[in-house]
MIROVEX-479448 format. One record per residue: y, x, z of N, C-alpha, C in turn; residue in one letter. Coordinates in steps of 0.001 Angstrom, whole numbers, plus 500000, padded with zeros to 6 digits. Atoms other than C-alpha are relative to their C-alpha. Last residue first. Example, Ala and Ser with C-alpha at 12.3 -4.5 7.8 and 13.67 -1.06 7.14 Angstrom:
<atoms>
498810499180499940498940513670507140501090499230500730S
498810500890500000495500512300507800501200500900500000A
</atoms>
This chain:
<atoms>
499123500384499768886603685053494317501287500662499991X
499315499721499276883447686768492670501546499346500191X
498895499841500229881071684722491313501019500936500753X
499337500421499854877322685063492940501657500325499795X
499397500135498656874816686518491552501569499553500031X
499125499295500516872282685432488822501035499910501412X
499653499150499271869028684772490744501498500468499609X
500089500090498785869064680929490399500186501334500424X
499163501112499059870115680832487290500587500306500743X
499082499002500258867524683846485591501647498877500487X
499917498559499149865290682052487530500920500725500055X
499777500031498755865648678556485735500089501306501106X
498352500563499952866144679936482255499885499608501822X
498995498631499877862913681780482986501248499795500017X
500219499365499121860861678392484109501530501490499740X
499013500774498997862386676648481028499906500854501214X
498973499694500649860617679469478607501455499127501262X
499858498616499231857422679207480760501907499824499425X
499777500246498798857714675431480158500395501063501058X
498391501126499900858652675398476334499779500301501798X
499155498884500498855676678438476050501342498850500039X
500138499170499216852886675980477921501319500978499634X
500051500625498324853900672953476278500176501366500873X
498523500518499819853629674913472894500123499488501095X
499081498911500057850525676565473424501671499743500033X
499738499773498870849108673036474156500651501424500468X
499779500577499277849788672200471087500468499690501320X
498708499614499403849019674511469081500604499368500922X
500655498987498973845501673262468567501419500463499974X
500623500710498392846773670026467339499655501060501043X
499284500257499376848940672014464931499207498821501396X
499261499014500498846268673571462784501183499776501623X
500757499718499382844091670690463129500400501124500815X
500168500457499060846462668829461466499328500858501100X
498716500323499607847031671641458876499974499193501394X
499808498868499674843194671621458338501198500339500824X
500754499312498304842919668475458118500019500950500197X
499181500396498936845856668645455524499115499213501259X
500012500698500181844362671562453373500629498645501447X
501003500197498676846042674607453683499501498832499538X
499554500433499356847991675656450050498558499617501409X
498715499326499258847379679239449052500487498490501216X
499630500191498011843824678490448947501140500377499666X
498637499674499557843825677264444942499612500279501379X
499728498666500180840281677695443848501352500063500351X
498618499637500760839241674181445038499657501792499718X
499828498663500011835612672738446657501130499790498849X
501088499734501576835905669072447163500654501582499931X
499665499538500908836875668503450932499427500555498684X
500335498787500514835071666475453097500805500155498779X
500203499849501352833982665646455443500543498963499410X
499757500493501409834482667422457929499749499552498771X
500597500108501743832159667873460700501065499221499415X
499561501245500547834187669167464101499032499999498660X
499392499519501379832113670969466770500392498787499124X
499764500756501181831014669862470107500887500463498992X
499053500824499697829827672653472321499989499042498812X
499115499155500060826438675174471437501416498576501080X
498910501119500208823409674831472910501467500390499647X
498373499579500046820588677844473327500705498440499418X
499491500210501832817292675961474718501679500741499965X
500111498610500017815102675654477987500224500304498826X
498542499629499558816097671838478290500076501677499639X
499146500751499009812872671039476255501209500621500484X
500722501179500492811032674312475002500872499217500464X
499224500976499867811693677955474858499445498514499387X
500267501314499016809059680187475399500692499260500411X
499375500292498625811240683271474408499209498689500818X
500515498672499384808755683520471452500278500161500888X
501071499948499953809598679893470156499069501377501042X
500698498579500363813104680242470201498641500176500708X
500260499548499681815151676977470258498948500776499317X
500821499273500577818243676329469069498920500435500674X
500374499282498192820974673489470041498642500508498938X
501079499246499916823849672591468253498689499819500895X
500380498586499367826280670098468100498930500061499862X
501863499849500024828172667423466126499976501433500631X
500489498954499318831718665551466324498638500274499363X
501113500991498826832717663384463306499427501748501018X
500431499354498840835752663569461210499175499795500898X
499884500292498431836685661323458122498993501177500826X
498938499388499476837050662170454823500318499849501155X
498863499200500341834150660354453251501537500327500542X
498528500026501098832452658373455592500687501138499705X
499075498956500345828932658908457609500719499313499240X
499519500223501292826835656862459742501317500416499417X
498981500081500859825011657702462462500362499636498828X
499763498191501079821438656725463302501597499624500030X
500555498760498697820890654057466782499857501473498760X
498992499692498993822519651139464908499513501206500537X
500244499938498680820347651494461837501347500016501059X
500219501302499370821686650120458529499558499719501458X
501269501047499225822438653430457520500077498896500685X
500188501259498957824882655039455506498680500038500373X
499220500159499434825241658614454103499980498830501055X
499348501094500380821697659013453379501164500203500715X
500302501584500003819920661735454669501278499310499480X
499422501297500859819536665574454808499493498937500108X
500188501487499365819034668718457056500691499003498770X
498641501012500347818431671892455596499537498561500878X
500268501177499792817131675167457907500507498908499577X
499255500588500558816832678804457180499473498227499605X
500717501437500389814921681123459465501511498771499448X
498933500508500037815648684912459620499530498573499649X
499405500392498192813770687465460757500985498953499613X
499171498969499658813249688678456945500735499973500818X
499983499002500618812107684863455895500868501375500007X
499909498880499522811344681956457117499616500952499651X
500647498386500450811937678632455704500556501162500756X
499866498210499330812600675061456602499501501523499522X
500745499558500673813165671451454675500454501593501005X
499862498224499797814187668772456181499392500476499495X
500743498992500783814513664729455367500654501367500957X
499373498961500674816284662061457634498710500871499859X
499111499901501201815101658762457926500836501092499341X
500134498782500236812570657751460718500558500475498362X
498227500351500308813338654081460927500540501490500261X
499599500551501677810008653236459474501088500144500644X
500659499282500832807930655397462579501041499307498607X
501693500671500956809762653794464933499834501063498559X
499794501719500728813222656040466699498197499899499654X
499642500011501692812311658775469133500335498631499424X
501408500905500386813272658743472808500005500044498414X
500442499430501400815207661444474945499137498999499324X
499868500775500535816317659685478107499332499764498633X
501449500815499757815289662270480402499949498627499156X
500746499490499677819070663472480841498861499044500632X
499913499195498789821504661307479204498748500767499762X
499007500296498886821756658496476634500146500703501415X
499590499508498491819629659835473927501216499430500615X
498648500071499048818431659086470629499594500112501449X
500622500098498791815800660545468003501156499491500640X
498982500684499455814922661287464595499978498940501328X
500726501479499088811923663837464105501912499245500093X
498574500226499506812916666436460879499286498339501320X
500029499191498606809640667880459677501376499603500720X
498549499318499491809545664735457625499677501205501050X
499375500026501546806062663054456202501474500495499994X
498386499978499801804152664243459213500960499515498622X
499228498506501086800709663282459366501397499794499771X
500447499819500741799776661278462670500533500825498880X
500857500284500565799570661686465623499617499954498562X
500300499066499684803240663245466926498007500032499386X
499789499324501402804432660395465247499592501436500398X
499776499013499655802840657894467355500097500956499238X
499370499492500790802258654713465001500881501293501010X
498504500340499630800528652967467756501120500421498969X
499948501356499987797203653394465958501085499054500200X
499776500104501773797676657020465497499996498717499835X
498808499338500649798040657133469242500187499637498140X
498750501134499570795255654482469988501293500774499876X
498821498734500325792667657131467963501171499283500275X
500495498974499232789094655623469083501100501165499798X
500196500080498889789598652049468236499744500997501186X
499097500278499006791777653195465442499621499604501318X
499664501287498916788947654303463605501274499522500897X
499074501028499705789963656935461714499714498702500419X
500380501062499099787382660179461779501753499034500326X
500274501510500719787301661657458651499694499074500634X
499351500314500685788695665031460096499718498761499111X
498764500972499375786844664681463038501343500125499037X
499558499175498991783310665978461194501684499357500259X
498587500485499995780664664233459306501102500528500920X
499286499345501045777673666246458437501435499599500364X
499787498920499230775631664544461292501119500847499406X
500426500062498794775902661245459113500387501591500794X
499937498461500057777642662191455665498506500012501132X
501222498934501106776661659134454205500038501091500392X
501303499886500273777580657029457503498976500985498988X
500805499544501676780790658586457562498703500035499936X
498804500100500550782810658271460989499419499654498525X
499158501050500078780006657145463048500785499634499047X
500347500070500991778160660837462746500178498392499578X
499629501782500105780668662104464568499380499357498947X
500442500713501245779328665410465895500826498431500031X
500899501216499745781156667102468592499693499769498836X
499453501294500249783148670797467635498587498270500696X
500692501044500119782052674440468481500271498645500150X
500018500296499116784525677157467390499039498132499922X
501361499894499917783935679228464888499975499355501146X
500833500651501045787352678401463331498563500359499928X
501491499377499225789347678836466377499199499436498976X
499839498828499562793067678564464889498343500572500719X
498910499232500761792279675901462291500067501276501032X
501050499674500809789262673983464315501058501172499161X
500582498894499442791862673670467028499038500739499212X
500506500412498973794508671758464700498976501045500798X
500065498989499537797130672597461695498753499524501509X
499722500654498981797879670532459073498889501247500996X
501379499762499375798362672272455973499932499805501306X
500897498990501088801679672373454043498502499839500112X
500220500339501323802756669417455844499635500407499218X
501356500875500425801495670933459046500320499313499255X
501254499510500150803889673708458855498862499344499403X
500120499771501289806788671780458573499229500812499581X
500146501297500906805732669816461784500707500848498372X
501595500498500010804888673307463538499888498511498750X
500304499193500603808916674286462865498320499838499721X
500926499511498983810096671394464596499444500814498333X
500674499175500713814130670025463277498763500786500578X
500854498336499611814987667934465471499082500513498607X
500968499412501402817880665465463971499613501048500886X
500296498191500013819751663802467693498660499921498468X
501259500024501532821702660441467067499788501553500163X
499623499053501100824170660360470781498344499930499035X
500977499454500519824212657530473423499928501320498903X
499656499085500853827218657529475812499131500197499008X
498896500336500269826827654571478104500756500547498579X
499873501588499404825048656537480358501047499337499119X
500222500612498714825175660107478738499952498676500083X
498760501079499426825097662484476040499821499450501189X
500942501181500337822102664844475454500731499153500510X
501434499727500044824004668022476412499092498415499745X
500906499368501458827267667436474744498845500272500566X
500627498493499347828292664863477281499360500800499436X
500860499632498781830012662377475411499711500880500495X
501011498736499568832735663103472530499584499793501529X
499610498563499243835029660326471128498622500540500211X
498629499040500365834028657116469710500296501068500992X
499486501270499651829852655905470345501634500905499659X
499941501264500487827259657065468503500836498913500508X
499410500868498982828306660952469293499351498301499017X
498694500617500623826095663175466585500034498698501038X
499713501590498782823721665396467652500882499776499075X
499142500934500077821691668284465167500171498682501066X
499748501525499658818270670602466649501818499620499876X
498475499787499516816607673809466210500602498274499661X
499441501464500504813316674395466312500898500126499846X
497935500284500061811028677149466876500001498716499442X
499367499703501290807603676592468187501278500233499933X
498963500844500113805769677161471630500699500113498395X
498879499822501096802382679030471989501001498826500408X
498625499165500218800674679008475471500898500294498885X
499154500168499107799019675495475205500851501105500274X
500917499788498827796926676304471487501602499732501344X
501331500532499681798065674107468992499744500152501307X
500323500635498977801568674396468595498904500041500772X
501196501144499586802144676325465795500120499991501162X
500407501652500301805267677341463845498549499459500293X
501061500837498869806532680575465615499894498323499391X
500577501156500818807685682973462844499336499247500727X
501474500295500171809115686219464911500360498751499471X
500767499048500326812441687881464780498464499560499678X
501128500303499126814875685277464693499029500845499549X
500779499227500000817934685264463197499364499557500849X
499822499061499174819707681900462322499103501224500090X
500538498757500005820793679664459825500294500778500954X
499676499324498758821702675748459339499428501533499811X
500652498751499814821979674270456034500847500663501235X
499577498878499271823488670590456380498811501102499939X
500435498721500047823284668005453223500348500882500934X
499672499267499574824565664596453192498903501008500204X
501169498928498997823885662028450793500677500912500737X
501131500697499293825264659285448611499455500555501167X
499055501442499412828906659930446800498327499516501009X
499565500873501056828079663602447444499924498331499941X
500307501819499637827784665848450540500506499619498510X
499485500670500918827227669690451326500079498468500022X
500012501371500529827674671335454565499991499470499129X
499679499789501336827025675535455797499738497872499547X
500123501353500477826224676261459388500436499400498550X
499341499926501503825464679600460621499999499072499227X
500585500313501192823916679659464127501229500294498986X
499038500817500796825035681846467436498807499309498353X
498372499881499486823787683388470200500548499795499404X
499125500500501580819708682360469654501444500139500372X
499864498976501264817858684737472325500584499345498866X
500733500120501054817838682535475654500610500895498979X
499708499456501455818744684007479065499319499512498821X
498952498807499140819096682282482661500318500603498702X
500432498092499624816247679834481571501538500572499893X
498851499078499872816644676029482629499335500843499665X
500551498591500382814497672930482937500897500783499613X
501910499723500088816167671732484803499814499450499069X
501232500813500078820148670654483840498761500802500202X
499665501159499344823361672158483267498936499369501183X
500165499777498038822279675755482553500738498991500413X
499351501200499744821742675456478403499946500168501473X
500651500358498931821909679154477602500242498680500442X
500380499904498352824600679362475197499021499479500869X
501368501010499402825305678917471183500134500911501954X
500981499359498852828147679818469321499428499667500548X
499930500615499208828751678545465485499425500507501489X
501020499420499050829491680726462822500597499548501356X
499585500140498902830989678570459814499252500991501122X
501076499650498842830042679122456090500704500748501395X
499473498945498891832576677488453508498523500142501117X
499583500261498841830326675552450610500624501182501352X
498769500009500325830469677105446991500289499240501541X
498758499529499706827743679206448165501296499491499553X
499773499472498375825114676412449046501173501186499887X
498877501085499347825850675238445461500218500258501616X
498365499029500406824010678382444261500772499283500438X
499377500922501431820512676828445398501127500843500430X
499238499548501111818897679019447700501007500273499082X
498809499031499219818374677351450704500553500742498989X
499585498869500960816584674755447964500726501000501164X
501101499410499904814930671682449694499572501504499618X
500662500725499007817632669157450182498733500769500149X
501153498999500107819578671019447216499362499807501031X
499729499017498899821975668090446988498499500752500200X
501156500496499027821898666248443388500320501343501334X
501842499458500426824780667469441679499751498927501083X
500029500743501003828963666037442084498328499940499635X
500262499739501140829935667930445041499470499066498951X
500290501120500802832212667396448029499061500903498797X
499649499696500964832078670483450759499821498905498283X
501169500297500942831352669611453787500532499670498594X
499698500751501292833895671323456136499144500058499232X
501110500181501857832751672666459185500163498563498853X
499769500880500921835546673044462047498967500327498874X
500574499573500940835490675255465482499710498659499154X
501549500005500096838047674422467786499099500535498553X
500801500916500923841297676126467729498445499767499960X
500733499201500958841832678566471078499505498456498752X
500857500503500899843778678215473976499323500456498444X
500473499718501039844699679854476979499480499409499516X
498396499120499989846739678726480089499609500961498941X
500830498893499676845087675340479385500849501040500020X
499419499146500462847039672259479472499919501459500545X
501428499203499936845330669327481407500806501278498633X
500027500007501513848749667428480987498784500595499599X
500389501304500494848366667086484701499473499949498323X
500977500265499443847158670901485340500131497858499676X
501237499136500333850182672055483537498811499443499839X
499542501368501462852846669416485071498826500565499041X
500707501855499620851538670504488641499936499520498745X
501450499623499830851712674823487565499472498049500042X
500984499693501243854839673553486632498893500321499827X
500024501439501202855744671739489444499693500556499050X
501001501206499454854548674640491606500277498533499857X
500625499593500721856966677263489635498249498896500270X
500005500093501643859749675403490283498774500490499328X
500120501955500841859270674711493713500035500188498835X
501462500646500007858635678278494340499626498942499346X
500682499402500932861834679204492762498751499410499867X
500406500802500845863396676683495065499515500307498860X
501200501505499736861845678091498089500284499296498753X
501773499266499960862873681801496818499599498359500245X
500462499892501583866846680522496142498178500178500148X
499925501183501081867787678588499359498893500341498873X
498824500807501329867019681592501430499162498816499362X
500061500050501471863790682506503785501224499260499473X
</atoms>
């Protein structure tokens, strides 16, 4: 083998080295960005409707089979949401949206499962492990449970789906009723130590939104019943379920996020589909996405805005690296093969 072929090689196996240091992909792609759109109203916290939801940009976010972790399924049915942000000087507002063919909001009996769909946000700087962060890593998860905005309308239990079904007497609960009395007027706490504990799965829901943190897999824990703080509101309608999330910009909690105007905060997905018998890990997930916020809706687009711009050129980035190195590479070849002077 000649001079020239080994030092081609070499050239092309330092760049492949300088590549792989710089972690510099050999395709890239701008991340995905939701800008929350400043407004001046009250935030429609209960409205999918409201008209202010279209002056916000609407994002389509992808989702995937979570296959890190057991529990696992191979195929789930949510492949992307539709994310939409408002915010004013107090509150934040996210409408999520996805298809879905069936309406799964009860629990009761053991083979149903509900939909849900579920907000993270990193609590510590940079981006943990987007599946339920990690050691070290905690992340603020909003679940949205389709059964818990059910049973605010009308609470939902076995007497509800089997309504000839034979119950115990409690004639304890309500001396005047005596025999008459039945386990909806039964609160003793000595005989309901969930509802007693302030277990929120016990008692009536005043949020379909549960707030929750995580530091890995199996970690999952809710906050106390008084530090339960973000609102939701859900609806389904024409296969299609439409989901807001809202709360306070600040919080005094360490274990909720806390939001600032114009600043950048990761957040991800995750959807599950009641009918697929999705539950726990068995869920579509998407990656970490950026939340902006936030720009006040304009009518000028000609100019970009300058997260945008930034964002713009961060993701170029590594396109550049890669196109300066190929570009050196060819100057080096075309060098090394050009032939030799004549004397």
């Amino acid at each position: 083998m000649t001079k020239r072929p080994i030092l081609l090689l070499g050239l092309v196996l330092a760049l492949a080295a300088a590549l792989t240091f710089l972690k510099v992909p050999l395709a890239s792609s701008q991340g995905v960005t939701l800008s929350a759109t400043i407004v001046s109203e009250a935030l429609p916290v209960s409205d999918p409707d409201s008209a202010l939801w279209q002056q916000a940009s609407a994002v389509v976010v992808p989702l995937s089979a979570q296959n890190v972790t057991r529990p696992m399924l191979s195929e789930t049915h949510v492949k992307s949401v539709t994310a939409r942000a408002l915010v004013n000087d107090s509150q934040i507002a996210i409408l999520v949206e996805w298809a879905d063919e069936t309406q799964d909001d009860s629990m009761v009996r053991v083979q149903d499962f509900r939909d849900a769909v579920a907000l993270q946000f990193p609590l510590v700087e940079g981006q943990p492990f987007f599946c339920m962060g990690q050691q070290g890593g905690n992340v603020n998860i909003w679940h949205w449970k389709a059964d818990w905005q059910a049973d605010i309308a009308a609470r939902q239990d076995m007497q509800t789906v089997y309504p000839d079904m034979h119950v115990d007497q409690f004639p304890f609960a309500d001396p005047l009723a005596g025999l008459a009395a039945g386990p909806d007027t039964y609160t003793d706490p000595k005989y309901l130590p969930a509802l007693a504990s302030g277990n929120l799965f016990a008692g009536v829901h005043a949020s379909p939104v549960e707030d929750l943190i995580a530091g890995g897999f199996g970690s999952l824990t809710a906050q106390s019943a008084d530090a339960q703080n973000v609102q939701g509101h859900g609806a389904w309608a024409d296969g299609n379920w439409r989901v807001i999330f809202s709360r306070d910009l600040a919080s005094g909690d360490a274990d909720d996020v806390s939001f600032a105007p114009g600043k950048v905060y990761p957040m991800a997905f995750a959807v599950w589909d009641g009918a697929n018998a999705e539950r726990n890990g068995q869920k579509s997930a998407s990656q970490w996405v950026s939340l902006h916020l936030g720009q006040p809706a304009s009518t000028d687009e000609s100019k970009p805005a300058a997260g945008d711009l930034a964002g713009v050129l961060f993701g170029m980035g590594p396109v550049l690296v890669l196109t300066l190195g190929m570009v050196g590479l060819a100057v080096a070849v075309s060098i090394l093969l050009r032939p030799p002077a004549r004397k």
